[in-house]
N, C-alpha and C positions, 0 to 999 in steps of 0.2 A: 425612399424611407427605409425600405425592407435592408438597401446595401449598408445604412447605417449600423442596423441592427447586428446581421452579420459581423462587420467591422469589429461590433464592440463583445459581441458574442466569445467572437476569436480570438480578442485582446485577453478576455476572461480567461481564456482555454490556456490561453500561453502563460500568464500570470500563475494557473494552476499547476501549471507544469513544471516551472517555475519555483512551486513554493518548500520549504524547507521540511521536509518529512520523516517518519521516526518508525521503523521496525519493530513492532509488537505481537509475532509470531516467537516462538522459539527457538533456544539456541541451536546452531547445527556451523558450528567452527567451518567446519569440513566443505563448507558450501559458499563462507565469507556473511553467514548468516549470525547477528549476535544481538541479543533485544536490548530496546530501547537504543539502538544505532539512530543517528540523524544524519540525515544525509540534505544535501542543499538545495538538492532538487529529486526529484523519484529517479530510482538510479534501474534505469530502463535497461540496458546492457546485465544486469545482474539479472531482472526478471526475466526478462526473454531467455538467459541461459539456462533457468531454473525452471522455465513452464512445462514442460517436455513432463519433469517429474513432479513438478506439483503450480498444476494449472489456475489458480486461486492467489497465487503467491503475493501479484499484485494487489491484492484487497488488506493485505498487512501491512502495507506503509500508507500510514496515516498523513494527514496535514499534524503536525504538530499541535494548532488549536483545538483541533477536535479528537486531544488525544485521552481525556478522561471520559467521554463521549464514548467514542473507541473501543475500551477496556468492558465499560457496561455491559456495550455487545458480544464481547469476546464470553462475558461470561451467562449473556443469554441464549438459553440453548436454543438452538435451528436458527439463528440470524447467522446471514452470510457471513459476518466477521467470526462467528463461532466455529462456521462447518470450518472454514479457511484455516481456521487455528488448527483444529482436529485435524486437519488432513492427511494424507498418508505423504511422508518420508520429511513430518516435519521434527522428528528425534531421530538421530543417530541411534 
């Protein structure tokens, strides 16, 4: 019973990985960073090249559904999607 869970756990995981997400940090050309970018799946080669300089990076592509959700956060102050925003080398 526990394997089924797992199974569908993972099916989730993959689905999410999967899902079509949207950039809502700020612009930084220089970096291939430009907001409200979508991209079709979380573009994981971009963040890993970028975590080095700003380790959060990940927490700004959203699921596209939850991206007016998203914004709220950005604009409440001390929510991880806020400090993420603020973060250092996210303006040129």
């Amino acid at each position: 019973m526990a394997r089924v869970k797992t199974a569908s756990a993972e099916k989730q995981q993959i689905e999410a990985d999967n899902e079509a997400v949207v950039y809502i940090g700020l612009n930084n050309l220089r970096k291939g960073l430009k907001t409200y970018t979508v991209y079709k799946a979380k573009p994981e080669a971009l963040i890993d090249s970028l975590k080095a300089e700003m380790p959060f990076i990940g927490r700004l592509f959203v699921p596209v559904a939850q991206l007016n959700q998203a914004m709220e956060s950005v604009k409440k102050k001390g929510t991880p999607l806020n400090l993420a925003y603020r973060e250092k080398g996210g303006v040129e």
